[in-house]
N, C-alpha and C positions, 0 to 999 in steps of 0.2 A: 612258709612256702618251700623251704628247701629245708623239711623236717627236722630243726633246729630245736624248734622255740614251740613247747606242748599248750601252751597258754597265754594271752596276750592283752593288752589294754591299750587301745588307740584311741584317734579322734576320728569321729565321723569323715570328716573330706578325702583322710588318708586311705581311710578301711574300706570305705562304701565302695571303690569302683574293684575291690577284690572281693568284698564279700556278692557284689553282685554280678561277677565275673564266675562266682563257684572256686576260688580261688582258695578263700577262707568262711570259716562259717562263722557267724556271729550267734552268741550264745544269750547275750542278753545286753539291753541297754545298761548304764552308769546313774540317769536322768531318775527323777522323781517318775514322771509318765512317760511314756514308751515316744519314742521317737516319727516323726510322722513319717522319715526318708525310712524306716524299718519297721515300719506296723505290725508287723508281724514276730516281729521279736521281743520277748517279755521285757521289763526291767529285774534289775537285779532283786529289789524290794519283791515282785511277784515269782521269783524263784526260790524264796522261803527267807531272805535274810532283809526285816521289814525294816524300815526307816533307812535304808541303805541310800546315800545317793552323795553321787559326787560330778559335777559336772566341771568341764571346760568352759573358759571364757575369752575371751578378745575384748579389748579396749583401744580407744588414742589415748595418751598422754602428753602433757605440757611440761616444760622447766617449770618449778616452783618456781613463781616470782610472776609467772604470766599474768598478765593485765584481765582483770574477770570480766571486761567485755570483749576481749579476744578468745577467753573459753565457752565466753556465752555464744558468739558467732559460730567457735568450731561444733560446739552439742548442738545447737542451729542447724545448721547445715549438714553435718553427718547422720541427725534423726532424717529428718529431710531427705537424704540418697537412702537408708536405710529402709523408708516409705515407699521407694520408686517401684512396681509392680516387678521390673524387670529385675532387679538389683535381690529384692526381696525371694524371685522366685528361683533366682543364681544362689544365691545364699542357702537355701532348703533345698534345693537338689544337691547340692557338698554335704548334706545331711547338718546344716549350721542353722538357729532360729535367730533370727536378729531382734536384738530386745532395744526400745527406744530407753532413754530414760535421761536423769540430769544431772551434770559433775556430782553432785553431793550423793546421791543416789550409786552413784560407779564408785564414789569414795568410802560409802557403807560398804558396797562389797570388799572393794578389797581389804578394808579391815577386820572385816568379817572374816573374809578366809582366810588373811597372815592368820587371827587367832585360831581361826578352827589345827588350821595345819599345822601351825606352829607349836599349839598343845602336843599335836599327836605328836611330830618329831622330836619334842622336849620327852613323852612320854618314852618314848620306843627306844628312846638315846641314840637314834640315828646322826650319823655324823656324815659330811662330807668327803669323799676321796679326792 
């Protein structure tokens, strides 16, 4: 916005109220399928580079050691508000899709992506500053 930066990669909640301001344009989603807060804008996959997709995520997390009927109550009740009509439709207007699902299930992902990304960073020999 103040002709810095010729290219960019956000998250939904941050982008949506400028690209829908005319502020910035969006060029294509990150996602597997095209986003519903931006229907209109392809995925990166349908703009010729196929299998592309990298999404954002949000989670809670516990201290190891948490007592598994106290994470059973919290994945209880967070599916639960994440159900609410209202909660759910606050969520998708930020351009965010709320996925239910259970500890073991959040704990495939993130294993999954330390690997996934942790390959590429191993590969690229990116380091930290």
């Amino acid at each position: 916005m103040g002709n810095e930066v010729d290219l960019g990669f956000d998250i939904p909640s941050s982008a949506l109220p400028l690209i829908r301001s005319g502020k910035l344009r969006a060029l294509a989603v990150t996602t597997k399928a095209r986003s519903p807060a931006l229907p209109e804008v392809p995925t990166v996959a349908e703009t010729g580079l196929p299998n592309f997709e990298v999404t954002g995520w949000f989670g809670i997390l516990a201290p190891a050691g948490t007592p598994p009927e106290v994470v059973a109550r919290l994945n209880k009740d967070v599916n639960a508000a994440l159900a609410l009509p209202d909660v759910k439709e606050r969520l998708q207007a930020l351009g965010v899709e709320p996925a239910h699902g259970s500890p073991a299930e959040f704990g495939q992902l993130i294993r999954s992506e330390t690997q996934r990304y942790g390959e590429a960073i191993r590969r690229l020999g990116l380091k930290a500053d």
